[in-house]
C-alpha angles and dihedrals in degrees: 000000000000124000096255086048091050092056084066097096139014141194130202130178137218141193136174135161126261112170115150120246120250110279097036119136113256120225094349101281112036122132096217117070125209104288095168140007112237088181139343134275123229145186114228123193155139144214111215107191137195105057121097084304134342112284126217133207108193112183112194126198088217128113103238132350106203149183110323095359079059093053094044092055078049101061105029088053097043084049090049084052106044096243136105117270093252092065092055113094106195120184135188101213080209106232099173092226088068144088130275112199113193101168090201098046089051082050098056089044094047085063092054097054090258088118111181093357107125089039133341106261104208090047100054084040097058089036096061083048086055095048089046096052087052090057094047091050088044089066097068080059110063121140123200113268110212101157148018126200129199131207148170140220132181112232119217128203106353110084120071123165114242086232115098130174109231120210094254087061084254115146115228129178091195099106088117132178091293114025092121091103084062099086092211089039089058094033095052114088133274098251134201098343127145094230090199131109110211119199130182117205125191125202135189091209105310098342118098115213104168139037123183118185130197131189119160112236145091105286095220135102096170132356142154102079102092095257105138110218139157078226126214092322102043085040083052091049098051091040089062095040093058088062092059117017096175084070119073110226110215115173111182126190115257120204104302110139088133104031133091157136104269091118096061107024127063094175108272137133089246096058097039085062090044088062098046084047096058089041102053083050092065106034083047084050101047087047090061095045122054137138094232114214141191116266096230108148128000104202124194122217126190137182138168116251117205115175122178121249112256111266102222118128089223075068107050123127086246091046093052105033087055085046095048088048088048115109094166078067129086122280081231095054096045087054090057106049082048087056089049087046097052088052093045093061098045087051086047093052093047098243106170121211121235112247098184130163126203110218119202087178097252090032130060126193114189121179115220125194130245130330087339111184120249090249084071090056081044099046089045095046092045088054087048093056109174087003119106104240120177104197098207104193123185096073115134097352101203097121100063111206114007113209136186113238093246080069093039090052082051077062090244100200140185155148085241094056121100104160137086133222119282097060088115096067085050101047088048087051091056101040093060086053098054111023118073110216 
């Protein structure tokens, strides 16, 4: 590649810390506030530039980003980079002792008295400033992009589906983060996972400059005591990222709504540091093997994404609005109807989600939203065919779990599920306009 042809495209990476102050409510809904920071949070990202627009890739070590808070990371980080929102893919990589930040949702609850419960408005506020300033000094940075490389690694011993076959023939989706005390719940087997580990390494020549990483499962080992922690995937990411400083580390969620670690984790320390362990192998591992390709053309795919509100009578307009109004309720539970409110509007004003992919011509990145279900990274793999797809979840999660409908026709059900049946016909839909098999 000639020099002139080497200025084409750019890529420049950003980083800034986001860790939640103490007594900040912890995954929305949890009754334990931070009480202590085991580790910081950060945001991770990148600008690529030359294609239509620049394109950013923001990664959060928050739990969820959703409805108008979404749309605010968008813009102010579109803005920071020069491009237009919808060119912007921002991700949660959904560590549970961390924040969720819904706008509309702290707006509902402001006007009930629950003022910065949910999270706590001038922080997020300044931190977003602070993020966006970071891209926008990123920018000064750039270095040429000439190539991009792919590669694969089988994971062993983290992912396990949430769906477990009981003795009775019963069907449970109960195998949560830490069931591996339970002796059935780690005996049973691992389920519908995607076992690889997917990283896209950019070069400018032979210099790397910048690793992202991809694995499809809940991020956490324990949670719910007001530690604040990166947990085993964020640990793992800074653990590779100490050996070579002069490579940005980026690890992004895959589809793993209903994956996680339950069959090899109980909970405890040892095993928190069994799975960062795993986990820094094959990153380490992916780093080391990848078909390395030229950097001709970046493309850039949308589509609109509508999904029905979930039907249930515990989610009408009247149900949440009277537990909303409750103050003999939880603060918790009021925080959550407030969260399906918040949902239900936006599916009531017709307010279509962005389903975009990001095409480097051997290389796909689609943004999901939500806790989408490891059939959709299956689905989407399987349409790809011989094609590299790295299926990034946690976009606007407002949805809560997304479920197939097989799941859905096992009546998957849950307090963190806001849509109905029939979003897989939409998210197919959406998958054949934007990714290229």
């Amino acid at each position: 590649m000639s020099p002139s042809q080497a200025a084409d495209f750019s890529l420049s990476t950003f980083s800034a810390d986001v860790t939640i102050p103490l007594g900040h409510r912890c995954m929305g809904v949890l009754p334990t506030k931070s009480k202590r920071i085991a580790d910081p949070l950060f945001a991770h990202g990148f600008v690529l530039q030359g294609g239509p627009q620049p394109v950013v890739l923001c990664a959060l070590d928050w739990c969820e980003v959703r409805n108008g808070a979404f749309e605010q990371w968008r813009h102010a980080l579109a803005k920071a980079a020069g491009t237009s929102p919808q060119y912007v893919l921002v991700t949660a990589l959904h560590q549970h002792d961390a924040p969720v930040v819904d706008l509309d949702a702290q707006n509902l609850l402001d006007k009930v008295g629950l003022h910065n419960e949910l999270y706590q408005v001038n922080w997020h506020d300044e931190t977003l400033a602070r993020v966006s300033q970071a891209v926008k000094d990123s920018l000064e940075l750039a270095s040429p992009v000439t190539h991009y490389g792919t590669s694969e690694v089988k994971v062993e011993n983290i992912a396990s589906n949430r769906r477990v076959v009981l003795g009775n023939g019963n069907v449970t989706y109960s195998r949560g983060s830490r069931s591996g005390g339970n002796e059935y719940m780690a005996k049973a087997p691992e389920g519908d996972i995607d076992p690889m580990l997917k990283t896209i390494t950019f070069f400018n020549h032979d210099k790397a400059l910048l690793q992202l990483h991809h694995y499809a499962t809940h991020p956490m080992s324990y949670y719910g005591q007001g530690v604040v922690s990166a947990d085993f995937v964020g640990l793992a990411r800074a653990r590779l990222q100490r050996e070579n400083q002069s490579i940005r580390q980026i690890f992004v969620p895959g589809c793993g709504g209903d994956v996680t670690a339950g069959k090899y984790n109980n909970g405890s320390e040892d095993h928190r540091q069994e799975l960062i362990e795993r986990l820094y192998n094959a990153m380490s591992i992916a780093s080391r093997n990848t078909q390395k390709y030229e950097l001709k053309t970046v493309t850039f795919r949308i589509a609109p994404l509508s999904l029905p509100f979930h039907p249930g009578e515990h989610l009408t307009q009247e149900k949440l609005s009277a537990d909303l109004d409750n103050p003999e309720l939880t603060t918790e539970k009021r925080i959550l109807a407030a969260m399906g409110l918040a949902s239900r509007n936006r599916v009531e004003a017709d307010k279509p989600l962005d389903f975009p992919c990001v095409d480097l011509g051997n290389a796909q990145i689609a943004l999901f939203p939500g806790e989408t279900f490891i059939g959709y990274q299956l689905i989407t793999q399987e349409y790809a065919g011989d094609n590299f797809v790295m299926c990034v979840a946690y976009g606007d999660a407002w949805t809560g779990y997304l479920p197939t409908d097989a799941t859905f026709n096992e009546n998957f059900s849950d307090s963190w599920l806001w849509v109905g049946k029939g979003s897989e016909k939409q998210i197919r839909e959406a998958i054949k306009k934007v990714i290229r098999n």
